[in-house]
C-alpha positions in Angstrom: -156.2 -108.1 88.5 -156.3 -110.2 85.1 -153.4 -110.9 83.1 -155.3 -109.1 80.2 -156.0 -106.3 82.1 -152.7 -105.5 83.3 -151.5 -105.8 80.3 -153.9 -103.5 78.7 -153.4 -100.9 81.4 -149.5 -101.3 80.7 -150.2 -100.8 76.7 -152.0 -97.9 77.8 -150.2 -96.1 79.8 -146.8 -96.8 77.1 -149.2 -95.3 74.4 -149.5 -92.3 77.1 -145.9 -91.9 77.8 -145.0 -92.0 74.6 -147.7 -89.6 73.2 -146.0 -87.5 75.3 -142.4 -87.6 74.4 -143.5 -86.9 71.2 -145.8 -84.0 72.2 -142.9 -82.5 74.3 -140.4 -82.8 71.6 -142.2 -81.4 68.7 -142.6 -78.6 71.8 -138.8 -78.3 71.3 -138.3 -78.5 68.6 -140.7 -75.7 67.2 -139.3 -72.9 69.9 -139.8 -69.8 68.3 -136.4 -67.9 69.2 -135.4 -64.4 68.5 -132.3 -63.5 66.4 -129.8 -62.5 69.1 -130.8 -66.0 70.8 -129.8 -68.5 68.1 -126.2 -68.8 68.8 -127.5 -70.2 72.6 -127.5 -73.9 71.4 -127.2 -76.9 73.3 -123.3 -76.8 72.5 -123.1 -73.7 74.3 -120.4 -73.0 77.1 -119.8 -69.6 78.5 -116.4 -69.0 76.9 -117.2 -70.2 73.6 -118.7 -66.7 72.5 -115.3 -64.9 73.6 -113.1 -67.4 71.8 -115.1 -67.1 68.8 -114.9 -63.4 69.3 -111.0 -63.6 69.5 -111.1 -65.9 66.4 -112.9 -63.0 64.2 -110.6 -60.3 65.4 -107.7 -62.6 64.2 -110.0 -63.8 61.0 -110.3 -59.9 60.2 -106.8 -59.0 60.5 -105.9 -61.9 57.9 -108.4 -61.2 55.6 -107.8 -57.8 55.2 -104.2 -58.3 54.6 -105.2 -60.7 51.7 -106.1 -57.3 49.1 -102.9 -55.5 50.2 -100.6 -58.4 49.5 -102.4 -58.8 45.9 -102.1 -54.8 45.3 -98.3 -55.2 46.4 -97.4 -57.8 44.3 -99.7 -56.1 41.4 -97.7 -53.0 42.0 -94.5 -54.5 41.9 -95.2 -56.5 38.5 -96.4 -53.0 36.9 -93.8 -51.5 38.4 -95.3 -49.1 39.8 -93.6 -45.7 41.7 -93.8 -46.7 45.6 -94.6 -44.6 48.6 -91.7 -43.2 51.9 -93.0 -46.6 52.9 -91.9 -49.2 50.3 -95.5 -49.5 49.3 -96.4 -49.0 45.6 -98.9 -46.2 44.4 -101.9 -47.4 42.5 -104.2 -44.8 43.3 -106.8 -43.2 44.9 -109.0 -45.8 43.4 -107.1 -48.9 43.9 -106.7 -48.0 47.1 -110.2 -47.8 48.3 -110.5 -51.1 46.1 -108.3 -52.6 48.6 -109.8 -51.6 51.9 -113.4 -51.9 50.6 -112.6 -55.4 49.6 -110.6 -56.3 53.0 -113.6 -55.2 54.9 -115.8 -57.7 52.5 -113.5 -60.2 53.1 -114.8 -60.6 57.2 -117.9 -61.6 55.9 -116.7 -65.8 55.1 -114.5 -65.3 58.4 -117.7 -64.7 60.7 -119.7 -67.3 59.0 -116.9 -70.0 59.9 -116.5 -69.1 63.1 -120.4 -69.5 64.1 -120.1 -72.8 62.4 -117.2 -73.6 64.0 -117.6 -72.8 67.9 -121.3 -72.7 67.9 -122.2 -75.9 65.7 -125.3 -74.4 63.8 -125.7 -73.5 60.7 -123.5 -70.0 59.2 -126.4 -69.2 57.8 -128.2 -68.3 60.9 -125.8 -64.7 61.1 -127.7 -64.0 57.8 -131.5 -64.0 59.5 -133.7 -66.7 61.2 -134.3 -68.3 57.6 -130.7 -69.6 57.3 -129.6 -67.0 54.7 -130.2 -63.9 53.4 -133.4 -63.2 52.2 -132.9 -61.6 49.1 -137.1 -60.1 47.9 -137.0 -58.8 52.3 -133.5 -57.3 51.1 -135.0 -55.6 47.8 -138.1 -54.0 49.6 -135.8 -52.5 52.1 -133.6 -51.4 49.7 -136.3 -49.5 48.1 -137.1 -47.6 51.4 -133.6 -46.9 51.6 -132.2 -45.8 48.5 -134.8 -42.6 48.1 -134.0 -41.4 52.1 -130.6 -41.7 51.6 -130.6 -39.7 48.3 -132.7 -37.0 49.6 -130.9 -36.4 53.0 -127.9 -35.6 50.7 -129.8 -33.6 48.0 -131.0 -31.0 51.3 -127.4 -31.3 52.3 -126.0 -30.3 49.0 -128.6 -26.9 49.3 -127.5 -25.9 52.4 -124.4 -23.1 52.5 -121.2 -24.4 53.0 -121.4 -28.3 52.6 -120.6 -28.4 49.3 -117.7 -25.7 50.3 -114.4 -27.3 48.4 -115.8 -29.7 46.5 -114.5 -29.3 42.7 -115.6 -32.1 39.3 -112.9 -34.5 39.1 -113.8 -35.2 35.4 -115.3 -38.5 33.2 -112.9 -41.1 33.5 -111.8 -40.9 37.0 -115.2 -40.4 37.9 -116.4 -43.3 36.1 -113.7 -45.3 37.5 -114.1 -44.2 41.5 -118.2 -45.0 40.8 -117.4 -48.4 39.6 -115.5 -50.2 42.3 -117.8 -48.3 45.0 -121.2 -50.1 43.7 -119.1 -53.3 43.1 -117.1 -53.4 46.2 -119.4 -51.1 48.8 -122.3 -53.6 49.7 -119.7 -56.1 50.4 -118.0 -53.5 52.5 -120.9 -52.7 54.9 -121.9 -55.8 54.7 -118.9 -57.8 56.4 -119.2 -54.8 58.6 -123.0 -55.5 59.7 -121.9 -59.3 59.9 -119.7 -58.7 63.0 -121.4 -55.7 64.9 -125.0 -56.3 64.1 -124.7 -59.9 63.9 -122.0 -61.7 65.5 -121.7 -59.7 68.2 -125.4 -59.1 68.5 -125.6 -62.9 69.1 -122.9 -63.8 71.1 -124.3 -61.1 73.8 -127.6 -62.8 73.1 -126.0 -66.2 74.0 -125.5 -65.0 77.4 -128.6 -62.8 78.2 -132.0 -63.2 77.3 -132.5 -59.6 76.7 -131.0 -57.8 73.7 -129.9 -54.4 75.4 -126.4 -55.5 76.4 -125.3 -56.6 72.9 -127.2 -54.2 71.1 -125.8 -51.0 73.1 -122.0 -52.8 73.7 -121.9 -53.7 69.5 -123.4 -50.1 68.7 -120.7 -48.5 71.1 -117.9 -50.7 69.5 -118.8 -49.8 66.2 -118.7 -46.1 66.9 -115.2 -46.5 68.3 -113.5 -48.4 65.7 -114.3 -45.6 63.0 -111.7 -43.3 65.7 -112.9 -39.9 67.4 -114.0 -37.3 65.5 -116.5 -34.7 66.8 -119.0 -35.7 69.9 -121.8 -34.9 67.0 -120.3 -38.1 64.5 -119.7 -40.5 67.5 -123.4 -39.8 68.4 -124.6 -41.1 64.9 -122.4 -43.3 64.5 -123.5 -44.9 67.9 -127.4 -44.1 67.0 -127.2 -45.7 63.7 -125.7 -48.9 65.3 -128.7 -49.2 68.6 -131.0 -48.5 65.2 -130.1 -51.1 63.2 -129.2 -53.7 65.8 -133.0 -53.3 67.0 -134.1 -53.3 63.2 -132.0 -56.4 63.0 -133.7 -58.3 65.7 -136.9 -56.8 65.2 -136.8 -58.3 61.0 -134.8 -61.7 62.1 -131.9 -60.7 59.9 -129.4 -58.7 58.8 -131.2 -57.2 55.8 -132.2 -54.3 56.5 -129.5 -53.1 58.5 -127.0 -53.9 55.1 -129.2 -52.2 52.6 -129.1 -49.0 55.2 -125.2 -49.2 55.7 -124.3 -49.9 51.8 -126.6 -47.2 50.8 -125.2 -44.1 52.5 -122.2 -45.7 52.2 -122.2 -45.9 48.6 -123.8 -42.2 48.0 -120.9 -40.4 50.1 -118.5 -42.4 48.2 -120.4 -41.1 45.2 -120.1 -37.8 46.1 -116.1 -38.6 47.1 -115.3 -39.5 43.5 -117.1 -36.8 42.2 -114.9 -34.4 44.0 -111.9 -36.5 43.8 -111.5 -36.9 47.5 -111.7 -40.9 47.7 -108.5 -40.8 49.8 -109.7 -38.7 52.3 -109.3 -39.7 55.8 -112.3 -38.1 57.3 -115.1 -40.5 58.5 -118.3 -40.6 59.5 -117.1 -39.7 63.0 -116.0 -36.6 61.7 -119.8 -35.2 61.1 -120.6 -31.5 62.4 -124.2 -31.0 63.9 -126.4 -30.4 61.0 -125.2 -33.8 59.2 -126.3 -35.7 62.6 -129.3 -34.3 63.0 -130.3 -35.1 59.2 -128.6 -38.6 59.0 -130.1 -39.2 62.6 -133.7 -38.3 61.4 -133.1 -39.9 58.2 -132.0 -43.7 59.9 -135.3 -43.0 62.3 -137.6 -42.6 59.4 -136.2 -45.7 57.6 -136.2 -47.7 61.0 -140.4 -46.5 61.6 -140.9 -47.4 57.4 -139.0 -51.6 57.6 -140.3 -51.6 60.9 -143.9 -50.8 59.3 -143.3 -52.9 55.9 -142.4 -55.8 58.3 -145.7 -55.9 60.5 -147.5 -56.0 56.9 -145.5 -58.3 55.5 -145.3 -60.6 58.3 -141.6 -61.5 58.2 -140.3 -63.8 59.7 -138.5 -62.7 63.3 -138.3 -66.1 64.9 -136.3 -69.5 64.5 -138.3 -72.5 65.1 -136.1 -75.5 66.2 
């Protein structure tokens, strides 16, 4: 064979190989991968999900001590009346202030973490776009909003669940309404960060299907709001398979925190009407017929973003 030949047989089959590579790497690099699947990177190792885990749980503990040190030292410097405990009283109000804002507070903690142990980008928790995408968040909201408030108008109709409940009056009103639509979407959103997203993912970093973290988070989510009635674990556990599937389904978090800040913030609503913002009950605490309407209620919603979302062609895949 020629000199020239070979070496145009050589140039050729370099052109070749490195068509290729570059074929097989844009391949990679546009993978289309679902939601619970992004924390799987190429830094994964097997523990690295449960030290993250541990490092939220600890993250969350801190951060919600953060509003009750600034409330103590607040109380002491009004000098405020304190508690059997040593703790001053600011009220009803302040108090939910307090917890709202300690839940809201998890939020920067999970963000660090997935940056942190997973090396991508805190902004993939959010949705597949790197952040939360605020006109998806707006449409949802305005599926939500109008269930929500008409579960609860039928509710208010029906003998005996508005049994006890008494006007609180203006100002306290006023007051009780104001730190629940400042501090509530933060609340159910730091919430949604760790059940529906960090967990979600760091099940999803392990198995390709979805079922383990969506049913383990759901489950784990029920339980940390305590045992109520069998009826308000069931919702609680319903409402947390529904939105983890909405979350996947949607590639983010959206939906799922417009549905959790809006019946959040309408029972709160109803709370401060009646003065009972320092009640203990929860949602476990639900009898049948609030289930059954709250459970048909999160369906309808799921079958509505699940509907908006096919004919708005959201984005539910990463490429990378």
């Amino acid at each position: 064979m020629s000199r020239p030949r070979a070496a145009g047989m050589l140039e050729h089959m370099t052109t070749t190989l490195d068509s290729e590579h570059r074929d097989n790497r844009e391949i990679r690099e546009t993978e289309a991968v679902a939601y619970h699947r992004i924390a799987r990177t190429a830094h994964h190792r097997w523990w690295w999900p449960l030290a993250g885990t541990l490092l939220v749980m600890v993250g969350a503990v801190v951060a919600a001590l953060v509003p009750y040190i600034v409330a103590g030292v607040a109380g002491s410097l009004l000098d405020r009346p304190v508690d059997a405990d040593g703790w001053p009283v600011l009220g009803d109000e302040a108090d939910l202030a307090v917890s709202l804002a300690g839940l809201g507070l998890v939020i920067p903690v999970v963000l660090l973490v997935a940056r942190w142990t997973q090396r991508r980008p805190a902004g993939t928790v959010s949705s597949v776009a790197g952040r939360l995408r605020w006109g998806w968040l707006g449409r949802c909201a305005l599926l939500a909003v109008p269930l929500v408030a008409l579960m609860y108008v039928i509710l208010f109709f029906v003998p005996g669940e508005d049994e006890g409940l008494a006007w609180v009056g203006w100002e306290r009103f006023a007051v009780g309404v104001a730190v629940v639509l400042v501090l509530v979407p933060f609340q159910a959103a730091g919430e949604e960060y760790v059940f529906r997203g960090w967990l979600v993912q760091a099940f999803g970093s392990w198995t390709r299907s979805p079922w383990p973290g969506i049913v383990v988070s759901a489950v784990l989510f029920g339980l940390l709001h305590g045992y109520g009635t069998p009826w308000g674990m069931a919702d609680l556990i319903w409402f947390g398979i529904v939105t983890a599937v909405l979350t996947i389904r949607t590639g983010g978090l959206e939906a799922a925190i417009v549905l959790h800040a809006a019946g959040n913030t309408v029972a709160f609503v109803v709370a401060a009407a009646a003065g009972m913002l320092a009640s203990e009950e929860t949602a476990t605490d639900a009898g049948a017929l609030l289930t059954i309407a709250d459970v048909t209620m999160v369906t309808l919603y799921a079958a509505a973003v699940l509907w908006l979302a096919r004919r708005r062609r959201v984005q539910s895949l990463l490429s990378r």
